[in-house]
C-alpha positions as CSV (number, residue, x, y, z in Angstrom):
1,X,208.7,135.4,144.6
2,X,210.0,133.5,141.2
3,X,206.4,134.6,139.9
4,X,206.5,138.1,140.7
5,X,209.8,138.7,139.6
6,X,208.5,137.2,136.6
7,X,205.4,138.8,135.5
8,X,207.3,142.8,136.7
9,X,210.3,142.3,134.0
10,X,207.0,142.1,131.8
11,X,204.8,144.6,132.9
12,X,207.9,146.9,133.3
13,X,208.9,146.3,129.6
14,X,205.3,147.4,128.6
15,X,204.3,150.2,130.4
16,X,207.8,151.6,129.4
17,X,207.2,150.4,125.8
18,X,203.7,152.4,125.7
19,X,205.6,155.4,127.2
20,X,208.0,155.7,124.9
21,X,205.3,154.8,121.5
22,X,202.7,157.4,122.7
23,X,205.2,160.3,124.2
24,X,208.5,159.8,122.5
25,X,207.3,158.5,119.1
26,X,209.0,155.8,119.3
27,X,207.5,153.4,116.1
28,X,209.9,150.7,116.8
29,X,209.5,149.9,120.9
30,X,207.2,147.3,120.4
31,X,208.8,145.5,117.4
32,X,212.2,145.1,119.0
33,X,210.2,143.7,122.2
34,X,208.4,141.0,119.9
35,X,211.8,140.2,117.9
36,X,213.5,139.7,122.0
37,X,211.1,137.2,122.5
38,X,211.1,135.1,120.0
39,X,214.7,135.3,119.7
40,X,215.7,134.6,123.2
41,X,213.2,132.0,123.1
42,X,215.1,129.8,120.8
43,X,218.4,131.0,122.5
44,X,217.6,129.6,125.5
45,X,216.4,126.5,123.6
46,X,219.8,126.5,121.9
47,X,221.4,127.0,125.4
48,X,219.5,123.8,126.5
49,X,220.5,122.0,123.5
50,X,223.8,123.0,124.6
51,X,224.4,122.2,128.0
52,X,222.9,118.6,127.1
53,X,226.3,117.5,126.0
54,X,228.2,119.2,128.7
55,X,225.7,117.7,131.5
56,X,226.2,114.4,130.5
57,X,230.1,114.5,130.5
58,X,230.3,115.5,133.8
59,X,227.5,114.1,135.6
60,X,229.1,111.2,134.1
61,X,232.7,111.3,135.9
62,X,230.5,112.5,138.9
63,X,228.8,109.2,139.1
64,X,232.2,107.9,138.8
65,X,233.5,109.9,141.1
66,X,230.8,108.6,143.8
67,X,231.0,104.9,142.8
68,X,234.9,105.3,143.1
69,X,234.4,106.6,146.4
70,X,236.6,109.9,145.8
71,X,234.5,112.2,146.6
72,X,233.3,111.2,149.8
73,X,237.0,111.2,150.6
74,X,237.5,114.9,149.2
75,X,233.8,116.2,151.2
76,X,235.6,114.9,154.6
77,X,237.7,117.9,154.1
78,X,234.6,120.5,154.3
79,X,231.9,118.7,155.9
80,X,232.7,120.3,159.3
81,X,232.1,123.1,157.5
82,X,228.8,122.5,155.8
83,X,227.7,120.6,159.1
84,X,227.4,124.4,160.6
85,X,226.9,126.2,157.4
86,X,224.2,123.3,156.5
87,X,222.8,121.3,159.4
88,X,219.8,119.9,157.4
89,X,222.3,118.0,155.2
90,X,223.9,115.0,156.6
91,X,227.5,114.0,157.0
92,X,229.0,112.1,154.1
93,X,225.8,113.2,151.8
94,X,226.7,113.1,147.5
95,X,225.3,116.7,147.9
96,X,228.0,117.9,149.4
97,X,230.6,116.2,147.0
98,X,228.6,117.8,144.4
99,X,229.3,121.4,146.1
100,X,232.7,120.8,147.0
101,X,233.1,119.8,143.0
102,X,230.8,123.0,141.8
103,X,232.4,125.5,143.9
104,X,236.1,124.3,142.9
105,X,235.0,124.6,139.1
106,X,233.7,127.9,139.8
107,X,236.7,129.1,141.5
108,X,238.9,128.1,138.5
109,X,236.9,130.5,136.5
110,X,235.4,126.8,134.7
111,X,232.0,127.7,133.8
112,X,231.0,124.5,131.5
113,X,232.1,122.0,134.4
114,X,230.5,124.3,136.9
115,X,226.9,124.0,135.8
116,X,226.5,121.0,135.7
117,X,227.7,119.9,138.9
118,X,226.0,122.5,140.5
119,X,222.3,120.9,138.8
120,X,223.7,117.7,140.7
121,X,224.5,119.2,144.0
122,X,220.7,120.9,143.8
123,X,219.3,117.1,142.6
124,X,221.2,115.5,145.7
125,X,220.0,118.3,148.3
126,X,216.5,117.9,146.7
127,X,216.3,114.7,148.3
128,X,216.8,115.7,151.7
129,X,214.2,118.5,151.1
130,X,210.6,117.2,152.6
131,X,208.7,119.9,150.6
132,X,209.6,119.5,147.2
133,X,208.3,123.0,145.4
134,X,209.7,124.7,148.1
135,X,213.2,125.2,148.2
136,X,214.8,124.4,151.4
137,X,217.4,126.4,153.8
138,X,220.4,124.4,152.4
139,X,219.1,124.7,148.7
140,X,219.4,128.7,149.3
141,X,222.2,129.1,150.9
142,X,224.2,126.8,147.9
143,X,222.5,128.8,145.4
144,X,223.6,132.3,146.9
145,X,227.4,130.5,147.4
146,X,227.2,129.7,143.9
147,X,226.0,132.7,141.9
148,X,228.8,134.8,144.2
149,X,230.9,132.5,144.0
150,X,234.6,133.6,144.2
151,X,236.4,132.9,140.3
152,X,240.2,133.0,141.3
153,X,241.2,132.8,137.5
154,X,239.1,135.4,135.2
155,X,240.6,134.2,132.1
156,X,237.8,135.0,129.4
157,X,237.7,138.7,130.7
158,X,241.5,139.3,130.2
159,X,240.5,137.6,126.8
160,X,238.2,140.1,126.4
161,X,240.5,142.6,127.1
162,X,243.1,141.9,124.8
163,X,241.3,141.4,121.7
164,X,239.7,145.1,122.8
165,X,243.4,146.6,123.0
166,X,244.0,146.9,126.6
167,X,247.2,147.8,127.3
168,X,248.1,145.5,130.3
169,X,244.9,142.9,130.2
170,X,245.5,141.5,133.4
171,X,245.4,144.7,135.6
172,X,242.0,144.0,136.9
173,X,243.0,141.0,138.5
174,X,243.4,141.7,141.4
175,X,240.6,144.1,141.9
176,X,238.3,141.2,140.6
177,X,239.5,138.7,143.4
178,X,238.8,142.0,146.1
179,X,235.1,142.7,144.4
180,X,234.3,138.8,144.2
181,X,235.3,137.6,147.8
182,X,233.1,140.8,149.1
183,X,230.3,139.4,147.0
184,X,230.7,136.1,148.5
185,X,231.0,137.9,152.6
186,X,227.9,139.4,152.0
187,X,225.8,136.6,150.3
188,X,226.9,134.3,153.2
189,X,226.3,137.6,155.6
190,X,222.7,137.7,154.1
191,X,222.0,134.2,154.3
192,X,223.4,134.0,157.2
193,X,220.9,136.4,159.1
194,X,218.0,134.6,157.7
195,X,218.7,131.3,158.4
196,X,220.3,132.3,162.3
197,X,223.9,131.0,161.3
198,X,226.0,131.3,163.7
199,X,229.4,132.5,162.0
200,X,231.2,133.2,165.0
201,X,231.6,129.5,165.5
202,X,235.3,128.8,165.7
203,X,234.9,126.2,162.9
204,X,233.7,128.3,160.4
205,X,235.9,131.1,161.3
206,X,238.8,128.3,160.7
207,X,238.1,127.8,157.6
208,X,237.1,132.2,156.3
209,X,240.4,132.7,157.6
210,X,241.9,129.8,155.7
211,X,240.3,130.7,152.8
212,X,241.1,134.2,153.0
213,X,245.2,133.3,153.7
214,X,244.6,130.9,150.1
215,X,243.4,134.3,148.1
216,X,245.5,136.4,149.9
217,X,248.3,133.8,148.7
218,X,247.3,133.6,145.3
219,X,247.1,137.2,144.7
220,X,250.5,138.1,145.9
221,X,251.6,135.1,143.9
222,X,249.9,136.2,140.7
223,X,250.4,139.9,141.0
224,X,254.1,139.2,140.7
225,X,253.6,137.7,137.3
226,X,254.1,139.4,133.7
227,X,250.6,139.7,132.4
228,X,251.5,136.8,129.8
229,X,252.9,134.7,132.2
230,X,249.7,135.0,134.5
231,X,247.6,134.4,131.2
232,X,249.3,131.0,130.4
233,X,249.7,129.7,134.4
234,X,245.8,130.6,135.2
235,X,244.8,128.5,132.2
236,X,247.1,125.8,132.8
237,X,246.8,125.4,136.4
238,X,242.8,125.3,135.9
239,X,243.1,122.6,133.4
240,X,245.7,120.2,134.6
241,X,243.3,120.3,138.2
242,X,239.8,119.2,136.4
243,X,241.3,117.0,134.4
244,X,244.1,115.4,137.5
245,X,240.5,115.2,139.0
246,X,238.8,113.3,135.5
247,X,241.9,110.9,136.3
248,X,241.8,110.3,140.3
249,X,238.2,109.2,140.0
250,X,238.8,106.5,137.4
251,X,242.3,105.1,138.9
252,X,239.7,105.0,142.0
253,X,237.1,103.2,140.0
254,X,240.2,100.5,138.9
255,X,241.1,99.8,142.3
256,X,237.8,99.2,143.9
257,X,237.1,97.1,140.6
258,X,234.6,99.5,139.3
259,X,233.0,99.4,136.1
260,X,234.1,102.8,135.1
261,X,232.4,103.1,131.9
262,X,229.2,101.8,133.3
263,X,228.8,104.1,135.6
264,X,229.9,107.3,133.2
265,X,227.1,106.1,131.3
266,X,224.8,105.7,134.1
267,X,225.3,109.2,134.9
268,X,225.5,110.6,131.6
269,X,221.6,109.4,131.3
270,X,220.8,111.4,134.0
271,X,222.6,114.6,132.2
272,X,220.4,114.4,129.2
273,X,216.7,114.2,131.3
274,X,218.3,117.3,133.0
275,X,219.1,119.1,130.1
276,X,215.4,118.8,128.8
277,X,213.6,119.7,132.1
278,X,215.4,122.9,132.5
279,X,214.1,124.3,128.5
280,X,210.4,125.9,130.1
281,X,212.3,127.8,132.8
282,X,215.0,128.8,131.2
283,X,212.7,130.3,128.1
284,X,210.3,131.5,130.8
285,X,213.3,133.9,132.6
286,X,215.4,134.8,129.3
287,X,212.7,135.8,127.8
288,X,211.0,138.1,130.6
289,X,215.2,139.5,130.9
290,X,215.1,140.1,126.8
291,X,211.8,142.0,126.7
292,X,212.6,144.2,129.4
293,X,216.2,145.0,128.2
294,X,214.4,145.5,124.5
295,X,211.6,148.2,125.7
296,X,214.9,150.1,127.2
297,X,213.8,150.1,130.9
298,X,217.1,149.0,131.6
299,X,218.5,152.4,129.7
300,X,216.0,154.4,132.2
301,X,217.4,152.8,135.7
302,X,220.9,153.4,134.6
303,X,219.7,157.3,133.5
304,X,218.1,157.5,137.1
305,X,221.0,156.5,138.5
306,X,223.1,159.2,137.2
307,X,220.8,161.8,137.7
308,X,221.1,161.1,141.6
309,X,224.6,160.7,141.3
310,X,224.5,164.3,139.7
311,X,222.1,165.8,142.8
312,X,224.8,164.5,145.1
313,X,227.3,165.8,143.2
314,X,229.4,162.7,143.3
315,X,231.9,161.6,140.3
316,X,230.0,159.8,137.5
317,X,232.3,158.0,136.0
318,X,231.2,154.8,137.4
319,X,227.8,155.7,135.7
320,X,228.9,154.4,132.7
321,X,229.6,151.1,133.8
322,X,226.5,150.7,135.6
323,X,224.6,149.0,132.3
324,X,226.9,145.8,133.1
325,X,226.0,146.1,136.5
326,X,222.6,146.2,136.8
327,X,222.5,143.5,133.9
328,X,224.9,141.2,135.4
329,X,222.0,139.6,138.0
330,X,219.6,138.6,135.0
331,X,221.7,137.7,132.1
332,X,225.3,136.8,132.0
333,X,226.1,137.1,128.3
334,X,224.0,139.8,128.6
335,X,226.3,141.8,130.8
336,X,229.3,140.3,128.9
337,X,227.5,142.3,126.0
338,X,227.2,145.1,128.0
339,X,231.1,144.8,128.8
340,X,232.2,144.7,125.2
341,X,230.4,147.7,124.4
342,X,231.8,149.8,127.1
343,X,234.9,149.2,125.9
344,X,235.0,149.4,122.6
345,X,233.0,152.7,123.6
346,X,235.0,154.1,126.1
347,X,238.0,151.8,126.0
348,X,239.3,148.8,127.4
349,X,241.7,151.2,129.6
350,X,239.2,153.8,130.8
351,X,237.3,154.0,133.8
352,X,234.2,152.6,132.8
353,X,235.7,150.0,130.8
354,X,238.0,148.5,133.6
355,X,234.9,149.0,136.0
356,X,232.6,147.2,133.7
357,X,235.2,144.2,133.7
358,X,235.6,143.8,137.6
359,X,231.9,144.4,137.8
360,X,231.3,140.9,135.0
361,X,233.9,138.8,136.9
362,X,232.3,139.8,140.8
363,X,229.8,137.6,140.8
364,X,227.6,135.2,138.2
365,X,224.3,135.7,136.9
366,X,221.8,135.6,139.9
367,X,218.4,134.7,137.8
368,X,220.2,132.9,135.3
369,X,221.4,131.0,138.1
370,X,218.7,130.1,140.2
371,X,216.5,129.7,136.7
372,X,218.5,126.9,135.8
373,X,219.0,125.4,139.3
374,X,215.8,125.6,141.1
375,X,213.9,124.7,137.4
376,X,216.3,121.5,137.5
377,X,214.1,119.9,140.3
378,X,211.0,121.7,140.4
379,X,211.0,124.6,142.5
380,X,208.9,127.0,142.5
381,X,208.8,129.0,145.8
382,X,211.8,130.2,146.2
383,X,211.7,132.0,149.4
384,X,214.8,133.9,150.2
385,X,217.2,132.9,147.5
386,X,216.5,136.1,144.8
387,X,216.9,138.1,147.8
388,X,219.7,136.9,149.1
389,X,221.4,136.9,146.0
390,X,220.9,140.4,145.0
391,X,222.8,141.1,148.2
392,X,225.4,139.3,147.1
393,X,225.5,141.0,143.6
394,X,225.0,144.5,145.6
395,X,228.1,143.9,147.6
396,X,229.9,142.7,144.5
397,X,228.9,146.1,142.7
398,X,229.7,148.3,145.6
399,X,232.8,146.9,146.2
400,X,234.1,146.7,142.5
401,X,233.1,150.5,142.3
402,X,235.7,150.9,145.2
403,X,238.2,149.2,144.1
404,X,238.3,150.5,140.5
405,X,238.8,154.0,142.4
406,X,241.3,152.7,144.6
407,X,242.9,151.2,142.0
408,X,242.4,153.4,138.9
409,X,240.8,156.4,140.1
């Protein structure tokens, strides 16, 4: 699937390249596409490069997190959970410590800590998986948790949005927390179906409906809040949890007599082999993303898009947003590009520009994703993952188009 994906982002970008050189003229098609592959060639290099730092710092306190014994304690609180959700993986497994840790980071909107330990939580589930270039049901059903995964604090959009002169930065907020749980529902919906999950089963309807009280809590809590106010408590809340968590793990290593430092460096070693095994497959996707964005096919599906929406007669105002959108699955500062520009084109309080924003903080970057994760140990047949997660960026899309309407329509 991987490969096919692969080699259309590149025969797309041609035949759409030659289109526009032989019936539009167009003298510069082919130049921009060779300039997107060598740049984004060294980018992801430079990417590589700098996640090798990150990786090692957290794969680090994650080795002293296991040694300490921590995280065992903190997966008893979801393994009934994953036990239905993931019955390949055993109880008391590091992988799910690992995706207890990733999907926490994620949900505090912390990206850096977030990659890495989702690389670990896809190392430890590749051990349980008995074909190894294959990836496994519990493999794809992470991956599709994690690239929709549910970011309760969006700080770098409101960021965004204030050095682009929204008025009220924060007023997306809560449509992002709507758009991002729906993206979540259907990615575990889709999966779900695959894989014959029973989510009727009262344990995992426990713990939806816990999970949905805990957003449902934080969004009455944080819609109460001057936009300042939400600004500062996001940030701090985020930040004294990871690093509370840095702390627990080594007071954990002191009283079970743990060499902590040993085994930060023990783990750190692994960071930096992951950090260079991911550089082919991360150049192999950006670059097939860059050439296709460069021969403008992307331009073309959004310009379909609005003619249909025109035949319908619908309102098109979401058109305009729609370049984030159908970005946001391949390349995440991609779309955040695409974000920026609707903004500063439209503005950061128009339609399109609050659209554009819910749409970059639904979901994470599906390809991008599963490039870096599945590349990590080596897999290359991917089965129902891409799939899976488009359905989870769909829903995402969908239901940030609704909720911009209900919400600023």
């Amino acid at each position: 699937m991987l490969n096919i994906i692969w080699i259309c982002f590149f025969l797309a970008a041609f035949v759409t390249a030659l289109f526009k050189l032989i019936f539009l003229g167009d003298q510069q098609v082919f130049a921009q596409i060779m300039e997107a592959l060598f740049s984004l060639s060294k980018s992801a290099f430079e990417i590589s490069l700098g996640l090798t730092g990150v990786l090692a710092l957290w794969l680090g306190i994650m080795r002293i997190g296991e040694k300490s014994g921590f995280i065992l304690l903190l997966t008893h609180s979801l393994t009934p959970l994953f036990s239905r959700l993931m019955p390949d993986v055993p109880k008391d497994h590091p992988a799910l410590g690992a995706i207890v840790m990733n999907i926490s980071a994620n949900a505090l909107g912390l990206d850096n800590a977030a990659t890495p330990l989702g690389i670990k939580a896809m190392k430890e589930l590749q051990t349980l998986n008995p074909t190894h270039e294959t990836a496994s049901n519990a493999q794809i059903l992470f991956l599709v948790i994690n690239t929709s995964g549910v970011t309760l604090f969006p700080v770098t959009i409101f960021t965004y949005r204030a050095q682009l002169g929204a008025a009220n930065p924060t007023d997306v907020f809560i449509p992002i927390l709507i758009a991002t749980y729906m993206s979540t529902l259907a990615g575990l919906l889709a999966v779900a179906a695959v894989q014959k999950i029973n989510l009727l089963d009262k344990v995992i309807v426990a713990y939806l409906g816990g999970f949905t009280l805990v957003v449902g809590g934080l969004l009455a809590y944080f819609s109460s809040l001057p936009q300042q106010v939400m600004l500062q408590q996001s940030a701090t809340i985020s930040n004294v949890i990871l690093f509370s968590l840095v702390i627990i793990f080594i007071l954990g290593a002191i009283n079970k007599g743990i060499n902590a430092y040993d085994a930060f460096i023990e783990g750190a070693k692994e960071g930096f082999q992951t950090a260079i095994t991911i550089i082919p497959y991360l150049v192999a996707m950006l670059v097939a993303i860059g050439v296709f964005r460069a021969s403008g096919a992307l331009d073309l599906l959004a310009d379909l898009a609005r003619f249909i929406v025109h035949y319908f007669m619908l309102d098109d105002r979401f058109v305009d947003a729609l370049p984030t959108a159908l970005m946001k699955p391949f390349s995440g500062s991609g779309a955040r590009a695409m974000m920026i520009d609707t903004m500063k084109t439209m503005g950061a309080d128009s339609f399109a520009g609050r659209l554009s924003s819910i749409v970059q903080g639904s979901t994470e970057t599906t390809f991008y994703v599963l490039a870096i994760y599945f590349g990590s140990v080596g897999i290359k047949h991917i089965r129902h993952a891409a799939t899976c997660g488009i359905i989870a960026d769909f829903g995402g899309i969908i239901a940030a188009i609704f909720v911009a309407y209900w919400f600023f329509g």
